[in-house]
N, C-alpha and C positions, 0 to 999 in steps of 0.2 A: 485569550487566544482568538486567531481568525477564526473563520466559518467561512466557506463558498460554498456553492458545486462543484463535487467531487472531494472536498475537502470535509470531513464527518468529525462530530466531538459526540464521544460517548455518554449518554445519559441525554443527548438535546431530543426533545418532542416533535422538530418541526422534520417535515419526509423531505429527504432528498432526491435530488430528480434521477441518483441512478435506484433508488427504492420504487418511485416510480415505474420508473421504464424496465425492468428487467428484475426476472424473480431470484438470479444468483451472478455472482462476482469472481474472478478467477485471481489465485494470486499463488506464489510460489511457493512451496512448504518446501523446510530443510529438516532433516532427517540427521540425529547428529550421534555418534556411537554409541552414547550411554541409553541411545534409545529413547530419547526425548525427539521432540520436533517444534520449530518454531515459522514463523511465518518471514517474509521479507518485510524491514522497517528500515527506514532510512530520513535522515532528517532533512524535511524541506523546508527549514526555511532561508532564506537567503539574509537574514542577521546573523557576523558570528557568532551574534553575543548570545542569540536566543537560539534555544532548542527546540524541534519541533516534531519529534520522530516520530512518522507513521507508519501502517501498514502501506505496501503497493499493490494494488489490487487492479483489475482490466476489467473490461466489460468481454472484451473479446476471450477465448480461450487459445487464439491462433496467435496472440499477441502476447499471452502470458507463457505460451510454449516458446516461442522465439527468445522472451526476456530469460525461462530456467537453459538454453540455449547458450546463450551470451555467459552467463553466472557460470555452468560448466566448464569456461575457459579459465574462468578468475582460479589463482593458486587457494583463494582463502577459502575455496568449496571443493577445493581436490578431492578430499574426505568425508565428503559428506552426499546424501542422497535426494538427492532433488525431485519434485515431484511436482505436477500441477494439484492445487486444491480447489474446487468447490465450495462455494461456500453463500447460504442461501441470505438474499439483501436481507431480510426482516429480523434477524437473527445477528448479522455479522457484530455489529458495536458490543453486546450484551455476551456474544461469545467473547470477544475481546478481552472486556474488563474481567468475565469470570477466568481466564486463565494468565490474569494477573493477578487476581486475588489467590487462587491456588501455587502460584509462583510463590509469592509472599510468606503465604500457608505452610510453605515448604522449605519458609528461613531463605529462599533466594533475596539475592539486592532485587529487584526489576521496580520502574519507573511505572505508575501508572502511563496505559496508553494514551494519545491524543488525541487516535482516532486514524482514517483512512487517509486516503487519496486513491481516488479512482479516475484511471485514466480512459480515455474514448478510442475506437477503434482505431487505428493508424498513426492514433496522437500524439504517441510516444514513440521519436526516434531512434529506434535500435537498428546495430549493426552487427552482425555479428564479425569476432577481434575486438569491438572496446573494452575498453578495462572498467575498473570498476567507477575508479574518478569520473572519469566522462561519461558514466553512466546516470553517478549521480546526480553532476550537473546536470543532463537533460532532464531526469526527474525534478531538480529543484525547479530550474528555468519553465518546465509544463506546468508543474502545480501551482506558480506564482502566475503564470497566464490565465489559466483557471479561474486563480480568487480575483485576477482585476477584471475577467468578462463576467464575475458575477455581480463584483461592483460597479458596473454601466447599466445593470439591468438583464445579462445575456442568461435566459435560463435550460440552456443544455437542452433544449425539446426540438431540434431541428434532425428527424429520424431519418 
């Protein structure tokens, strides 16, 4: 699998630069009847062949409110309760994998995680009215911008 900035694979050693720069990460939780909760994952990568599904996570919290926003309009979350999460950098991968092991624990299918994608302040174009497709793609389209500025050398430290 890739690796960039912004892009996290759980269990890797090396600190990321939004571990660096900021002590916690904002992302959508869904709140689902049975009284479960799951986070937003979506797969970015642009092969169809390959799967890539991560969490979406912001740096900002004004950006992650605008994205549960947008999600309130989509039918496939009419029923369900949205919510901004918190969620501290040092910590995020390690919660990840353990509640996919308890998934698992608990006879669920689920996919080991692959990790984040963490987007930058205004870097993710939302509108509120898009739907979900056009969503994704601009999530695919940022996160693949992402891993080729990290492959020029660009390390996300321009504050």
């Amino acid at each position: 699998m890739q690796q960039g900035p912004g892009v996290a694979l759980p269990g890797t050693d090396k600190v990321k630069w939004w571990q660096q720069r900021y002590q916690a990460l904002f992302t959508p939780s869904i709140g689902y009847s049975d009284g479960s909760n799951g986070l937003l994952q979506l797969d970015t990568s642009m092969d169809p062949e390959v799967r890539d599904v991560r969490v979406v996570m912001f740096e900002d919290h004004h950006d992650c409110m605008h994205c549960i926003t947008i999600m309130r309009q989509w039918p496939e979350f009419e029923w369900h309760n949205l919510q901004l999460r918190t969620m501290p950098t040092r910590t995020i991968e390690a919660e990840l994998v353990q509640a996919w092991r308890t998934q698992v624990a608990e006879g669920a299918k689920a996919s080991r995680p692959a990790g984040v994608v963490v987007f930058r302040r205004g870097k993710l174009p939302m509108r509120v009215g898009m739907g979900m497709e056009e969503f994704t793609r601009v999530v695919i389209l940022q996160a693949s911008a992402q891993l080729s500025l990290s492959k020029v050398g660009y390390n996300f430290d321009d504050f």
